[in-house]
RODO-2510 file (C-alpha; in nm, 4 decimals, decimal comma):
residues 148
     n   res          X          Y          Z
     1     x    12,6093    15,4095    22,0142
     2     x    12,7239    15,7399    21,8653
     3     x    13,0506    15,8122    21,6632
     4     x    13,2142    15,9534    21,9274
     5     x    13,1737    15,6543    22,1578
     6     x    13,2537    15,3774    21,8920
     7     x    13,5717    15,5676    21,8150
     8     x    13,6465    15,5873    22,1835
     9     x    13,6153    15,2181    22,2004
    10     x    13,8477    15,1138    21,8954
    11     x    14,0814    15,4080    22,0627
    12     x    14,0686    15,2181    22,3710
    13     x    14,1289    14,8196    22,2111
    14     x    14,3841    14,9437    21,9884
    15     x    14,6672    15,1359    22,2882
    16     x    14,4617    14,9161    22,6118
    17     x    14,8179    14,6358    22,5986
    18     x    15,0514    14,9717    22,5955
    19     x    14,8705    15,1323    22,8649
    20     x    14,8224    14,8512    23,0740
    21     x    15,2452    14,7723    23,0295
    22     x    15,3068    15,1577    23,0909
    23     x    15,0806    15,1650    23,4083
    24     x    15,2682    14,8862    23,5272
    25     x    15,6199    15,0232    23,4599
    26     x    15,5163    15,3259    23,6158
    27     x    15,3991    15,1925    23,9003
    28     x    15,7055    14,9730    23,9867
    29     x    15,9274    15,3256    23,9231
    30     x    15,7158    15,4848    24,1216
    31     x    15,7495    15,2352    24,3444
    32     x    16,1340    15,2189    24,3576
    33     x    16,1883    15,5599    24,3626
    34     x    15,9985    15,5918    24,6917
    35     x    16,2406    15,3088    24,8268
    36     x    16,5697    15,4171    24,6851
    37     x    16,5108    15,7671    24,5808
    38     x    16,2793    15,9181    24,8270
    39     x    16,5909    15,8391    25,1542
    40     x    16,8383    16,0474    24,9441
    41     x    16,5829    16,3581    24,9458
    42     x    16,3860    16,3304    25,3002
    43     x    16,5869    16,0806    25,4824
    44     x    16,3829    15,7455    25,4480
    45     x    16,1937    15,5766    25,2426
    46     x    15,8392    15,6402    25,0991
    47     x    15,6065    15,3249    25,0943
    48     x    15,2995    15,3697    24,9088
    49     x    15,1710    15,0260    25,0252
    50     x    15,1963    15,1414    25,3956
    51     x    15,0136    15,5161    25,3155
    52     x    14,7289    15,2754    25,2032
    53     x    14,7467    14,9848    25,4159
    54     x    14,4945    15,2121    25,6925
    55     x    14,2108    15,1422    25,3786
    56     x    14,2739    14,7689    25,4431
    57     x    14,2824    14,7331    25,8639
    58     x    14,6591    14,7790    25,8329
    59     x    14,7394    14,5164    25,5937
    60     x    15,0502    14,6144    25,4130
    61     x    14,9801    14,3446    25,1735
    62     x    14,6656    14,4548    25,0980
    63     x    14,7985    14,7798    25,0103
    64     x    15,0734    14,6953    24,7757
    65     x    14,8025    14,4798    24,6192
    66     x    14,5814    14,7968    24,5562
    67     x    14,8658    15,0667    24,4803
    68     x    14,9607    14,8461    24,2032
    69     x    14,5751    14,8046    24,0984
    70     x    14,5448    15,1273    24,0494
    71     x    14,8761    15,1948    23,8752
    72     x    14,8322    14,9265    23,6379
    73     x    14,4983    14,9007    23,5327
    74     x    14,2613    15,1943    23,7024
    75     x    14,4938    15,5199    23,6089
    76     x    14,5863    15,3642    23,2268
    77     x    14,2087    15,3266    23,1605
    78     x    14,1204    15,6336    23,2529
    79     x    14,3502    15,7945    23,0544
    80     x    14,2899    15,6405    22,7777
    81     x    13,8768    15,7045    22,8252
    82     x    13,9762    16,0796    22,9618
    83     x    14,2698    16,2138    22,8669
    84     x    14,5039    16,0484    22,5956
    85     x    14,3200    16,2224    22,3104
    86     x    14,1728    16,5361    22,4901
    87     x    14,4878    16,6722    22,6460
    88     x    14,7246    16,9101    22,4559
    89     x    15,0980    16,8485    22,3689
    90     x    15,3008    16,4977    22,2676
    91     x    15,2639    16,1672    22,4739
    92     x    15,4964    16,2188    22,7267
    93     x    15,3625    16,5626    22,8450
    94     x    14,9600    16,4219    22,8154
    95     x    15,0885    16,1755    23,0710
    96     x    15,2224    16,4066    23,3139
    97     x    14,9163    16,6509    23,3272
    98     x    14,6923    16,3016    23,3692
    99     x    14,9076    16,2136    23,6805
   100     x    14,9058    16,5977    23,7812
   101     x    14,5731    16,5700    23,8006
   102     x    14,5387    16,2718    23,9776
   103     x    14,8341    16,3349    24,2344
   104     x    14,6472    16,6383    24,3304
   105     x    14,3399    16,4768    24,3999
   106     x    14,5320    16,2156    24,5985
   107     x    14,6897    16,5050    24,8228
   108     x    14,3812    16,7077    24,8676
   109     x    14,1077    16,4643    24,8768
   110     x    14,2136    16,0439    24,9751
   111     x    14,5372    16,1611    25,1648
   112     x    14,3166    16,3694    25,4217
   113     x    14,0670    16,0845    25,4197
   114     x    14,3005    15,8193    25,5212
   115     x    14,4809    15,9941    25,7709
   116     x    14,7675    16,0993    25,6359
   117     x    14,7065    16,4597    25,6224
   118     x    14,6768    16,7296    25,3363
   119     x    14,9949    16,6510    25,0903
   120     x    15,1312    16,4327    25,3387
   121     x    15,1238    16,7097    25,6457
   122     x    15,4784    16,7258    25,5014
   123     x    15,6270    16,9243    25,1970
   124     x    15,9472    16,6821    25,1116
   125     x    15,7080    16,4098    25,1282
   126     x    15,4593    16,5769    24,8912
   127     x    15,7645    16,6851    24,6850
   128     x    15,9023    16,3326    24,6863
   129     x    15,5455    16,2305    24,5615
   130     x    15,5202    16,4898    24,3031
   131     x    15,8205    16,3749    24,0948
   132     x    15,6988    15,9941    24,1487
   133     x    15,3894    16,0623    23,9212
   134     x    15,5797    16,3266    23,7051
   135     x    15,7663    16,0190    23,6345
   136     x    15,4923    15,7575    23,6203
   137     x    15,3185    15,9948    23,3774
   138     x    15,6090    16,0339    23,1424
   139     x    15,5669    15,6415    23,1534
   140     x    15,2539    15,5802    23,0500
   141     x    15,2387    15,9074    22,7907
   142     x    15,5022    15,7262    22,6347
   143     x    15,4517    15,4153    22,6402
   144     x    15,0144    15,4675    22,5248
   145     x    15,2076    15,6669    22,2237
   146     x    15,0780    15,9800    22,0072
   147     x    14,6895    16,0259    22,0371
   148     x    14,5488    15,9494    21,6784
***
């Protein structure tokens, strides 16, 4: 194992408890801001479970379940293998251009795949999902802390 690698490791043991908290507090604001937020700006709710459930033969359940796997333990890992250290400006902003990153890829590559059509067929919608991982990113920048 090279320097790099090792460091990467003790990187990832010492901020993996932050991340995984951060991932999960930005997934349940994500979360509620698609159910309380989202009717304000496009006139109902946004459920992420349902926009997944097609991956699971419908199963709303099964979605929830997986929206809040990848919130809470997929997204935080990767950015603190990926991004945390590698990305410019403080925590908060790192976060933001991690979930940029992977909010575009969700609208251009898994959205179309699923069925639900490139960002959402719908710009609110896309809008309304935009500021849900702006959020979720200012989350988890914050709470994974300054990159050392």
């Amino acid at each position: 194992m090279n320097a790099y690698s090792s460091d990467t490791g003790t990187y990832i043991k010492s901020h993996l408890l932050r991340a995984l908290l951060g991932g999960f507090a930005g997934t349940l604001a994500f979360t509620l801001m698609g159910k309380f937020i989202a009717p304000l700006m496009i006139g109902r709710a946004m459920d992420v479970a349902a926009i997944l459930a097609p991956l699971f033969n419908g199963s709303h359940l099964d979605g929830m379940i997986a929206h809040f796997a990848l919130g809470t333990l997929a997204f935080p890992l990767a950015y603190l293998i990926l991004a945390a250290r590698r990305l410019p400006g403080p925590a908060p902003i790192r976060g933001v251009i991690f979930l940029l990153f992977v909010y575009l890829f969700a609208m251009t590559v898994v959205m179309p795949l699923i069925g639900q059509g490139l960002f959402l067929d719908s710009m609110p919608r896309a809008m309304v999902a935009l500021m849900g991982h702006m959020v979720f990113g200012l989350i988890l920048g914050t709470a994974v802390g300054k990159a050392e």
